[in-house]
N, C-alpha and C positions, 0 to 999 in steps of 0.2 A: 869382287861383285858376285853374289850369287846365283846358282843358277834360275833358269826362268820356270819353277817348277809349283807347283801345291798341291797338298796332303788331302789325298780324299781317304774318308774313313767309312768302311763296311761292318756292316753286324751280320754275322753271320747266321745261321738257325739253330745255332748251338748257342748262341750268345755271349759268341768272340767278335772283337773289334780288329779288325784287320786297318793298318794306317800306310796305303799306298803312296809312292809318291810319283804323277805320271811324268813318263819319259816329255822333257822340251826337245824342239826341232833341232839343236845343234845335237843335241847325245843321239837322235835317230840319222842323223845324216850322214855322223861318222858310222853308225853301225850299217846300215846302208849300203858306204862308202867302200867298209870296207867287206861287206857279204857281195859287191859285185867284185870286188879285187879277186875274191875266191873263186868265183864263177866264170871270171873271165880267163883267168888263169888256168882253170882246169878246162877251159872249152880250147884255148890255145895250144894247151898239150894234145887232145885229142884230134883238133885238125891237123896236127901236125901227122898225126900217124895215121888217119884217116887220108890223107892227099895223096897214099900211094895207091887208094883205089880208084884215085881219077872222077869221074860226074858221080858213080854211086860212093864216092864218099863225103865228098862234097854237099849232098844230099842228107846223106844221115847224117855230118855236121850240123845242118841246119835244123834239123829233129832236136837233135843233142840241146841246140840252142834254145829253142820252145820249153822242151823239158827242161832242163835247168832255172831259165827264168821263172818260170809258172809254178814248180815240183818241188826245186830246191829248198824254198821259206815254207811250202808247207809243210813237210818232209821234218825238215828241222824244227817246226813249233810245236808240231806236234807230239813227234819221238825224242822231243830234246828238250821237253818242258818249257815250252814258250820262248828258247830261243836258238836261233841263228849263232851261226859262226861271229858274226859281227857283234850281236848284241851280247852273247855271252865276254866278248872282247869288252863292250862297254858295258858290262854288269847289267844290262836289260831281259827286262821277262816281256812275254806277252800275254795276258791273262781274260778273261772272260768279265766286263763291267762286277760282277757281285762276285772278283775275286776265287772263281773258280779257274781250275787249267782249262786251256783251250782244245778245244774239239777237230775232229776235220771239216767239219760245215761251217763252222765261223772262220778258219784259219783258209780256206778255199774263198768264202767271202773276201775276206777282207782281202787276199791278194791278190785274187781276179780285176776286183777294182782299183787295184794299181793302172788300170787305165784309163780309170775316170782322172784319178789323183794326179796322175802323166801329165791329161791338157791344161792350156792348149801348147805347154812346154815346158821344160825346166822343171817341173813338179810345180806351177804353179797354182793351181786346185788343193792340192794335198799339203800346200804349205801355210796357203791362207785358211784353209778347214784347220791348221793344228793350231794356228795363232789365234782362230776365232774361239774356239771351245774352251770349255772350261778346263776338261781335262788333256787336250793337246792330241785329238783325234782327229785323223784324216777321215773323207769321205766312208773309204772301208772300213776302218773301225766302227764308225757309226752304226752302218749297216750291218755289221756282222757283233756288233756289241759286244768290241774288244777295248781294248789299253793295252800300251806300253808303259810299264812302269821301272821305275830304279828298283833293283835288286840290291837290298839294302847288305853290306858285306856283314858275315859274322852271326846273322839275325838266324836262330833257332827255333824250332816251336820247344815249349814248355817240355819240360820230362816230368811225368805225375807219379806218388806212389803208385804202389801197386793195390788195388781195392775194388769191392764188389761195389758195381754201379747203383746208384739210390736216388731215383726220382725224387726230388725236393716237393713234398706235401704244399708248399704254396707257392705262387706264382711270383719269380723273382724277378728285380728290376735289375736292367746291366750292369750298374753299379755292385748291385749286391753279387752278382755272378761272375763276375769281376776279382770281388774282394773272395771269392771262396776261390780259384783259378789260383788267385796270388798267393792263400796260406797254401795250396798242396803243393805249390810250387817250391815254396821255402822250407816247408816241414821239415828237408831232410835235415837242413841247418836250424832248426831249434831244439831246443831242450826239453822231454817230456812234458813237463811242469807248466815249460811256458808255450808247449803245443797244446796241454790241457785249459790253458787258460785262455787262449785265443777263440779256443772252439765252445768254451763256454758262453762265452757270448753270442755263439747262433742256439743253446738252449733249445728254445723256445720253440725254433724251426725245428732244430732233431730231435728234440725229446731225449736228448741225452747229456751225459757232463760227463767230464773226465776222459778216460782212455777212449769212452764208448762214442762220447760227442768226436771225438777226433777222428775215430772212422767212420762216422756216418759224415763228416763234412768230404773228406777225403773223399767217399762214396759220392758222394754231391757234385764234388770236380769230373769226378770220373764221367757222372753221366750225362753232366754239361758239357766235358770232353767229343762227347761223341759213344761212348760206352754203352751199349745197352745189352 
């Protein structure tokens, strides 16, 4: 059976399609699961060596305990690319709704409200918020306009030649921006001839044919890439 998941897709401002898939409740529980197994454990080591200072350590035990619950997940989403100990065990990220990395202001949202999500027990607010939504967000996610998504294994961004950036003279459809992304991508595997002939068919768009269409397309990836 598979998992209880679906593919939300983003366009970016570059005019890349990003195709997330958000984390369901069983993949967040074990990560969850097992980010408090780590927390608990390291707070159990430190009471331990903390008891030989008697009430003031016992004390800063219970500090220790605040901090960790509260600092821990944000600590790690932020310096560890959206995820946790846990979630990097379950290949999860935590991302920003339009597929940007997470912030400190979202990532403090969203886990402060681990205590809306808490009532009035068992996590059940934060289980029915994931089961209701579309894309399988708790309360804080909403509010801090986050996702948990599958970090899909193996997934690379694109490697593009190397070329001067070339604003595309008309206004292209994703499709089309798309289909230029995919020739620079494979360029390195074809054959002069039949990179000249590919790139002949945008013509019209570069003003160019042959060697010279092929780097003005290339130029075209680059500065839908992100290149300027």
């Amino acid at each position: 059976m598979p998992p209880v998941d679906t593919v939300r897709t983003i366009e970016t401002p570059e005019g890349i399609e990003l195709h997330l898939r958000p984390a369901g409740p069983v993949a967040r529980f074990w990560a969850f699961f097992v980010d408090q197994a780590v927390v608990w454990m390291g707070l159990m080591f430190a009471g331990i060596a903390l008891a030989f200072l008697g009430p003031l350590g016992l004390g800063l035990w219970f500090i220790l305990v605040f901090l960790a619950q509260w600092l821990y997940p944000v600590f790690f989403e932020v310096l560890g690319g959206g995820r946790t100990l846990g979630k990097r065990w379950l290949n999860l990220r935590v991302l920003r709704t339009d597929g940007r990395p997470i912030g400190w202001g979202p990532s403090l949202i969203r886990n402060l409200l681990r205590v809306v999500d808490g009532l009035p027990g068992a996590y059940t607010v934060g289980l029915v918020s994931i089961l209701l939504t579309r894309d399988f967000q708790r309360i804080g996610d909403i509010v801090a306009g986050t996702l948990v998504v599958h970090e899909e294994a193996g997934a690379q961004a694109p490697v593009l030649p190397a070329a001067e950036p070339l604003a595309p003279a008309l206004a292209l459809t994703l499709e089309e921006q798309s289909a230029i992304l995919a020739f620079a991508e494979r360029s390195a595997g074809l054959t002069a001839s039949r990179s000249e002939e590919l790139a002949d068919v945008l013509g019209p768009l570069t003003g160019s044919r042959g060697a010279g269409g092929v780097r003005a397309v290339l130029g075209m990836a680059r500065y839908l890439w992100g290149g300027r």
